[in-house]
N, C-alpha and C positions, 0 to 999 in steps of 0.2 A: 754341818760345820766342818767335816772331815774334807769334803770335797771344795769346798771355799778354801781353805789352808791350804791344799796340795795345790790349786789354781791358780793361789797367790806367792809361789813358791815357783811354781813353772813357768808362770808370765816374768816373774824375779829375772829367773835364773833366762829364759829368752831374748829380753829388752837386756842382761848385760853382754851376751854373745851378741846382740843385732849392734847396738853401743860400740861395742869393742870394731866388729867391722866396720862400720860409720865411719865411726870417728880416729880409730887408729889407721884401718886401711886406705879408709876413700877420699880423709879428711886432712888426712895427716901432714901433708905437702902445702896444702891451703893455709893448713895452723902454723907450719914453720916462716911461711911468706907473712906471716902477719905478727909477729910475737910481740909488739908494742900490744895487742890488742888483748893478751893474757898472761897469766900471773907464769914465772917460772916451772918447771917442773918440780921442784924442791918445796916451794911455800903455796902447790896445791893444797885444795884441801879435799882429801878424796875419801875421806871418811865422811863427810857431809855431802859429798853427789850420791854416794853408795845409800845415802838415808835420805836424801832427793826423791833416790830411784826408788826404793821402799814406799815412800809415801805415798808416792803418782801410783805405782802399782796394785796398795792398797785399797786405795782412793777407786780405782778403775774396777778392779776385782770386787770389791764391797757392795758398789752401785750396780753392777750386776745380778750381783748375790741376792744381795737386800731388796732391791726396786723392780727390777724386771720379770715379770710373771712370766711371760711366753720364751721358756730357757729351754734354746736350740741353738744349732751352731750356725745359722741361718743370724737368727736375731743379734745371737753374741759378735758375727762376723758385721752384720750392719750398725750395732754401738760401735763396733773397733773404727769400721769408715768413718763415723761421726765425729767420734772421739781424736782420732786422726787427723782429720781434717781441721777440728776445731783448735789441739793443741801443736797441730803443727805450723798453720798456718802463723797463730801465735808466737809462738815462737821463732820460726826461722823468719817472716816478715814483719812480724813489730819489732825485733831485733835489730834487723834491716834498716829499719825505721827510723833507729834511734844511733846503733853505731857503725863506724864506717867499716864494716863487714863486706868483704868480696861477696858477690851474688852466688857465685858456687857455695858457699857455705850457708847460703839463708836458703837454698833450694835444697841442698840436700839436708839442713834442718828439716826441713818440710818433710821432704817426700820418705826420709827416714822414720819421723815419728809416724808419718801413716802408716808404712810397710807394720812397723813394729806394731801399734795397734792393732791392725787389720791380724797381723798373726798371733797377738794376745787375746783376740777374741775369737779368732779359731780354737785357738788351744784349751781355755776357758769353755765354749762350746761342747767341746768334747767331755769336759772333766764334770762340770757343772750342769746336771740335764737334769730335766723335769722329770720327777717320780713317779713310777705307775706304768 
């Protein structure tokens, strides 16, 4: 349980450093070109992204923890691609989908939450290993 908690704490504290670069460095020009499309900076609500990020975190780390017998950083890096690819694509392209979001931003939705996965289940990998 010791090593589930510190996993889900490290993958935390990575996806809001990978976040922060995202979306403040790479993205940040894109979000000023569009600001009909989100809420001021004043009536965000960033205590409920920050518990967003908790949840998805949890959510990834748990199912790990809990479900996955074969715990290597091999396996945990091939959930992160899966996982990756399934919520990124979700996200940056049903996005897409629905609002009129420049394609710069629905791609690097994408390819952002893969990196991030892919290096939350490296890290995970590491932390989280089969006993014995």
């Amino acid at each position: 349980m010791k090593r589930t908690f510190l996993a889900l704490l490290a993958v935390y504290v990575a996806w809001s450093v990978l976040d922060a670069v995202i979306h403040v460095g790479i993205l940040s020009a894109a979000y000023a070109a569009t600001p009909k499309l989100w809420r001021p900076m004043q009536e965000m609500k960033m205590w409920l992204m920050h518990g967003t990020v908790l949840v998805e975190v949890a959510s990834f780390v748990l199912i790990y923890a809990w479900l996955i017998t074969d715990k290597s950083v091999k396996t945990a890096v091939q959930y992160g691609v899966l996982f990756g690819i399934g919520s990124g694509f979700a996200m940056g392209y049903g996005s897409y989908s629905v609002m009129p979001l420049p394609y710069r931003i629905a791609f690097w939705w994408f390819l952002g939450r893969l990196v991030e996965a892919v290096v939350a289940g490296w890290i995970m990998g590491k932390i989280i290993k089969k006993q014995g």
